[in-house]
C-alpha positions as a printed NumPy array, in Angstrom:
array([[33.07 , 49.392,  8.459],
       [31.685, 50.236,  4.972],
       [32.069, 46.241,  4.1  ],
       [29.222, 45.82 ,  6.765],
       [26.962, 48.388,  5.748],
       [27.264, 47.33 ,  2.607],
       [26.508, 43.743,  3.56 ],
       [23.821, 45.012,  5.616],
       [22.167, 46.525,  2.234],
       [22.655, 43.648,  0.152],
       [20.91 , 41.441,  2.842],
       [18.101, 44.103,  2.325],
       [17.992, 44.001, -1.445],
       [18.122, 40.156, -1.499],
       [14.75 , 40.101,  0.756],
       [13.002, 42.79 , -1.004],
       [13.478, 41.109, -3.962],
       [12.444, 37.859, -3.011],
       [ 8.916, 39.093, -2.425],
       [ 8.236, 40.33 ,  0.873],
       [10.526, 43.08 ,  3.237],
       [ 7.504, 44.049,  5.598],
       [ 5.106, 41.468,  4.363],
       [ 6.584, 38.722,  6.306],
       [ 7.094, 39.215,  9.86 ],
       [10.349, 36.267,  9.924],
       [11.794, 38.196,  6.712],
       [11.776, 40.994,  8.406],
       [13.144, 39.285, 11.763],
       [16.008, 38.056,  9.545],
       [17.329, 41.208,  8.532],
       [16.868, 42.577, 12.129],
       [18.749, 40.359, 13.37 ],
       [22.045, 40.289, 10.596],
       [22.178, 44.162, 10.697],
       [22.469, 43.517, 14.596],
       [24.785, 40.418, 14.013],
       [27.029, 42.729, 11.299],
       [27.069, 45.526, 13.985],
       [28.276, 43.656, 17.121],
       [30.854, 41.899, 14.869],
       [32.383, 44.81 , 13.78 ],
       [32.805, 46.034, 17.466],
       [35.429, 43.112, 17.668],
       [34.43 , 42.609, 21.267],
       [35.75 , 38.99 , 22.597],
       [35.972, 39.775, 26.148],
       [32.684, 41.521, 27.831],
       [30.723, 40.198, 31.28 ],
       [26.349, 41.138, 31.362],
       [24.012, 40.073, 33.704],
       [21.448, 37.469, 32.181],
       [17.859, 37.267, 33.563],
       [15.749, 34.436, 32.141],
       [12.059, 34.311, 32.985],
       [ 9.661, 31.246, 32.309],
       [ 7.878, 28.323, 33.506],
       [11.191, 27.314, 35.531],
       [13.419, 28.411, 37.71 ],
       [16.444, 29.996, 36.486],
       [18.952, 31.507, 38.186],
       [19.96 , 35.548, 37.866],
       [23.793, 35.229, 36.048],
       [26.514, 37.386, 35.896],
       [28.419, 36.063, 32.889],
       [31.678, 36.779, 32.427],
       [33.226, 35.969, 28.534],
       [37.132, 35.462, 27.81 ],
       [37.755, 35.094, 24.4  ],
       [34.737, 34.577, 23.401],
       [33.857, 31.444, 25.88 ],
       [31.901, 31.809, 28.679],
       [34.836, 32.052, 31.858],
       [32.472, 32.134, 34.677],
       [28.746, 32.222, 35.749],
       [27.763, 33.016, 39.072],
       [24.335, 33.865, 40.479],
       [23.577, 37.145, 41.495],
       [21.444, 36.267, 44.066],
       [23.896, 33.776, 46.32 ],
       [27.463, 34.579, 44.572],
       [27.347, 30.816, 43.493],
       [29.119, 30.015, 40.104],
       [27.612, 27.837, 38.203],
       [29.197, 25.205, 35.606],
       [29.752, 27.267, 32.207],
       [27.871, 24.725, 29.977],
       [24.45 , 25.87 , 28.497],
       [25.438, 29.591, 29.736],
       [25.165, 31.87 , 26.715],
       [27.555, 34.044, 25.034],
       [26.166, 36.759, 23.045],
       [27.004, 34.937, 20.365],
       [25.266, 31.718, 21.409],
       [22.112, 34.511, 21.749],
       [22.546, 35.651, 18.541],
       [22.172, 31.471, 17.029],
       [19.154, 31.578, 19.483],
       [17.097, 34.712, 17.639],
       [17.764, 32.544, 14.546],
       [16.6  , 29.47 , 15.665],
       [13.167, 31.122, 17.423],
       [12.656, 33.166, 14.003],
       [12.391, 29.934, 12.67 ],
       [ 9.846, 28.339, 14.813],
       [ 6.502, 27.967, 13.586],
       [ 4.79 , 27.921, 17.209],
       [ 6.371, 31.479, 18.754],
       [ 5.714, 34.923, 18.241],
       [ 8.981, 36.257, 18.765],
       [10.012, 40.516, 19.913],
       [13.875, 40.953, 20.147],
       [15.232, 44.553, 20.991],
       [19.029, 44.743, 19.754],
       [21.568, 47.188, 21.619],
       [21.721, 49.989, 19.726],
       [24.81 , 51.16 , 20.196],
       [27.037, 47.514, 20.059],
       [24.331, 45.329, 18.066],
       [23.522, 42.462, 21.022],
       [20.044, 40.857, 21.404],
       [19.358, 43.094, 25.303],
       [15.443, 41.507, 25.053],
       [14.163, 38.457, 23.943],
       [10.442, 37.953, 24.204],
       [ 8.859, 34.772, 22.628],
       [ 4.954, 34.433, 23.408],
       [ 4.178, 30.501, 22.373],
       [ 1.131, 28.947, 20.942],
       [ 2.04 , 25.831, 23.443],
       [ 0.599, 26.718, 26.93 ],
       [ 3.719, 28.069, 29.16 ],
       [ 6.552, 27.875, 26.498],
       [ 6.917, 31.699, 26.381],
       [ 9.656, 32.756, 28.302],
       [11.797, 36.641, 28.043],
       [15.644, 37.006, 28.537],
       [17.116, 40.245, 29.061],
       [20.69 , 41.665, 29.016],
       [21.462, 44.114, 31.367],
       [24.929, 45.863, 32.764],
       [26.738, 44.561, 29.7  ],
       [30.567, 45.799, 29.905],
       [33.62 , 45.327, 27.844],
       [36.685, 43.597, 29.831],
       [39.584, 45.968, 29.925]])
């Protein structure tokens, strides 16, 4: 555990020093999101299921997402108990590469809300300069396997 906070404070030294902790809005994103990262890995959690709500321009469906070993086991939809084929259904992990990738994009303003207790992304809110590319996911009812 002290390996990660200590991580977590070198990631914040490195940014201060390189000109900007609070003065850009990504930098500041960044370290958000690998205290988070550093947080949920040290949890060691490989097997979890959390209901996955995305809202946007399309339809998706309301998951329950179940995760053995860290790959997605089953999806079904809340709505009509149909499962779903696990490809393109996200992991926390897979979340976690998605923050990084939004934080990145030039044409998003981007709001994440970690778990405060385990570290996970629970809300992701991007509002897009590009007429109806904003879209929110949200993590609810997340539980560890036994």
């Amino acid at each position: 555990m002290k390996t990660h906070v200590v991580g977590a404070l070198l990631v914040a030294v490195l940014l201060s020093g390189c000109g900007g902790m609070g003065e850009d809005p990504s930098q500041t994103a960044l370290l958000q999101l690998s205290v988070s990262r550093q947080k949920w890995s040290a949890q060691a959690i490989h097997d979890y299921s959390f209901d996955y709500d995305h809202t946007a321009m399309i339809f998706f469906p309301r998951l329950h997402i179940e995760v053995l070993g860290d790959t997605v086991n089953r999806a079904t939809d809340r709505d009509t108990g149909a499962v779903y084929a696990n490809a393109g259904v996200p992991t926390v992990d897979s979340l976690f590469a998605r923050v990084l990738q939004l934080i990145s994009s030039p044409h998003s303003d981007l709001s994440v809300q970690y778990n405060l207790a385990l570290g996970y992304p629970a809300r992701i809110v991007v509002d897009s300069t590009i007429a109806d590319a904003g879209s929110t996911i949200a993590v609810t009812n997340f539980q560890r396997a036994p």
